[in-house]
Structures are given as structure tokens and as C-alpha cells.
GUVOVO-225209 format. One record per residue (C-alpha): residue number from 1; residue in three letters; chain; x, y, z. Coordinates in steps of 0.2 Angstrom, whole numbers, always signed. Example, Ala and Ser with C-alpha at 12.3 -4.5 7.8 and 13.67 -1.06 7.14 Angstrom:
<sites>
+------+------+-------+-------+-------+-------+
! resi ! resn ! chain !    xx !    yy !    zz !
+------+------+-------+-------+-------+-------+
!    1 !  Ala !     A !   +62 !   -22 !   +39 !
!    2 !  Ser !     A !   +68 !    -5 !   +36 !
+------+------+-------+-------+-------+-------+
</sites>
This chain:
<sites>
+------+------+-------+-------+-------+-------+
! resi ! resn ! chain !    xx !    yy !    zz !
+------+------+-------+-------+-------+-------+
!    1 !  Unk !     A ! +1384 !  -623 !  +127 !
!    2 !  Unk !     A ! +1383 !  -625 !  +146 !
!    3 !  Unk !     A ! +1385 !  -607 !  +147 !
!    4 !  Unk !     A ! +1368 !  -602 !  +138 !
!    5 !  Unk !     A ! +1361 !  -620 !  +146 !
!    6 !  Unk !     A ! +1364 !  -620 !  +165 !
!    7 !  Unk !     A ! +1357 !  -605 !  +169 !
!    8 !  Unk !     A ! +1342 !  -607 !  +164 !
!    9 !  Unk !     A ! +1341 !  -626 !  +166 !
!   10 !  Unk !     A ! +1343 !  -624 !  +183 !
!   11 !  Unk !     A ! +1333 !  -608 !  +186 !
!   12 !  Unk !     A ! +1318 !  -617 !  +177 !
!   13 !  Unk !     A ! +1321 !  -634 !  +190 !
!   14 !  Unk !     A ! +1322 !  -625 !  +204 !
!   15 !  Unk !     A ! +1305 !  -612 !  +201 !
!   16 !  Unk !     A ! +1294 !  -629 !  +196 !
!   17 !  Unk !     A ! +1300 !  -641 !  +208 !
!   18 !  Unk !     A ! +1308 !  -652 !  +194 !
!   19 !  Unk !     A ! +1320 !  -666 !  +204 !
!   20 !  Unk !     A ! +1324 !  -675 !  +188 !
!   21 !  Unk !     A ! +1328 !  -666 !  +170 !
!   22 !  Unk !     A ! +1325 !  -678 !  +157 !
!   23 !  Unk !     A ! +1330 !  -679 !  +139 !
!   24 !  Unk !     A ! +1312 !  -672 !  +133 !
!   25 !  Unk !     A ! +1316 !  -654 !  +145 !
!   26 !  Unk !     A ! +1336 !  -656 !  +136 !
!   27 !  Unk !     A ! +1330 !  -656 !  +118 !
!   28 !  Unk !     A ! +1316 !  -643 !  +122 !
!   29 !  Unk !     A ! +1329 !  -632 !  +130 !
!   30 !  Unk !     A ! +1338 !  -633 !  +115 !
!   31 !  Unk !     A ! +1323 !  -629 !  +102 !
!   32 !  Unk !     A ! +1320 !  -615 !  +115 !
!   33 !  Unk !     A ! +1339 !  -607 !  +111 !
!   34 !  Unk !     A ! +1335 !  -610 !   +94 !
!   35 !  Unk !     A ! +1321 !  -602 !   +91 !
!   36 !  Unk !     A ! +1330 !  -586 !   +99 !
!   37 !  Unk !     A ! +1340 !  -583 !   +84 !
!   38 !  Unk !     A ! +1327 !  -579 !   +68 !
!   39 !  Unk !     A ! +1340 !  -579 !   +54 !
!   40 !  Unk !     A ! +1353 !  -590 !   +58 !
!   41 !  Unk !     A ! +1372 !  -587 !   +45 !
!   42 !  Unk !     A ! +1388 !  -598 !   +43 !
!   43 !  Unk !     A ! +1394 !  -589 !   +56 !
!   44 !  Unk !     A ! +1379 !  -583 !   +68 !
!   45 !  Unk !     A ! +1372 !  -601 !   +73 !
!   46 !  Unk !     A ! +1373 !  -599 !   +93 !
!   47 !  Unk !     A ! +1367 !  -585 !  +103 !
!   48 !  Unk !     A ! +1378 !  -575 !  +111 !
!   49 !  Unk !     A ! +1384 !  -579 !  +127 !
!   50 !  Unk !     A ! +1377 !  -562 !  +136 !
!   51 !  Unk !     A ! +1362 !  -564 !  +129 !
!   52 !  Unk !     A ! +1349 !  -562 !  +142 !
!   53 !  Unk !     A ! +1334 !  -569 !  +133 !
!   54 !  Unk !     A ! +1343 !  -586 !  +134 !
!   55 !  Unk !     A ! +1339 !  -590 !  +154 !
!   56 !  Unk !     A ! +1321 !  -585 !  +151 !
!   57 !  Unk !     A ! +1321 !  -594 !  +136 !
!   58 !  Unk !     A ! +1326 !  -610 !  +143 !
!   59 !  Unk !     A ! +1317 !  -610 !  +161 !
!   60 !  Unk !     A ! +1301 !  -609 !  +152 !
!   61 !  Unk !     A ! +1304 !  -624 !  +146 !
!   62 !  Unk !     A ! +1301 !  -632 !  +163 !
!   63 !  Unk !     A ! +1285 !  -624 !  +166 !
!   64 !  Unk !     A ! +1277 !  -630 !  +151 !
!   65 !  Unk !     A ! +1283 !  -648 !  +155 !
!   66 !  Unk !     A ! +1276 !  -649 !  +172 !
+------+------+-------+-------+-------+-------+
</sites>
């Protein structure tokens, strides 16, 4: 969802210098937003939009890929 992904995709490029996002930082980004919900239902299986854990969530991908 390019709401919960931008943001932090782009906050995470911008504080470690990354000039190309690569499939391996997408998919990471994407175990990162997973991991944010601990009991996923039928119904729950995207964090909320608001949520503000998900920007930090998926620029830390970046630092740990640099």
C-alpha cells in the first residue's frame, strides 16, 4: 500500500544515502510492515494507514541494508 510504503521508503533513502532501492530493500520493507501486526484475522491483515510505527518500521530497513 503506497501509503504505509513511501513514507518510510523514502525517509529510510534519503537518512542512508541509498540512490537505488532494490528489490531486496522492497521485500524487506514489506516483512518489516508485516511484522508490525502480531496477530493477523480475516479482516486485520494490513496495518492501518495512521499507524505511525510503519515509517519507522520501513526506513530501518535501509540502515541495516547499507
Amino acid at each position: 500500500n503506497n501509503v504505509l510504503a513511501f513514507p518510510g521508503v523514502f525517509r529510510g533513502a534519503l537518512d542512508s544515502c541509498t540512490r537505488i532501492i532494490t528489490d531486496e530493500h522492497k521485500l524487506a520493507a514489506a516483512k518489516a510492515l508485516a511484522a508490525l501486526l502480531k496477530k493477523p484475522t480475516r479482516v486485520k491483515i494490513i496495518v492501518p494507514a495512521l499507524d505511525k510505527r510503519a515509517m519507522r518500521a520501513v526506513s530501518s530497513v535501509f540502515k541495516k541494508r547499507k
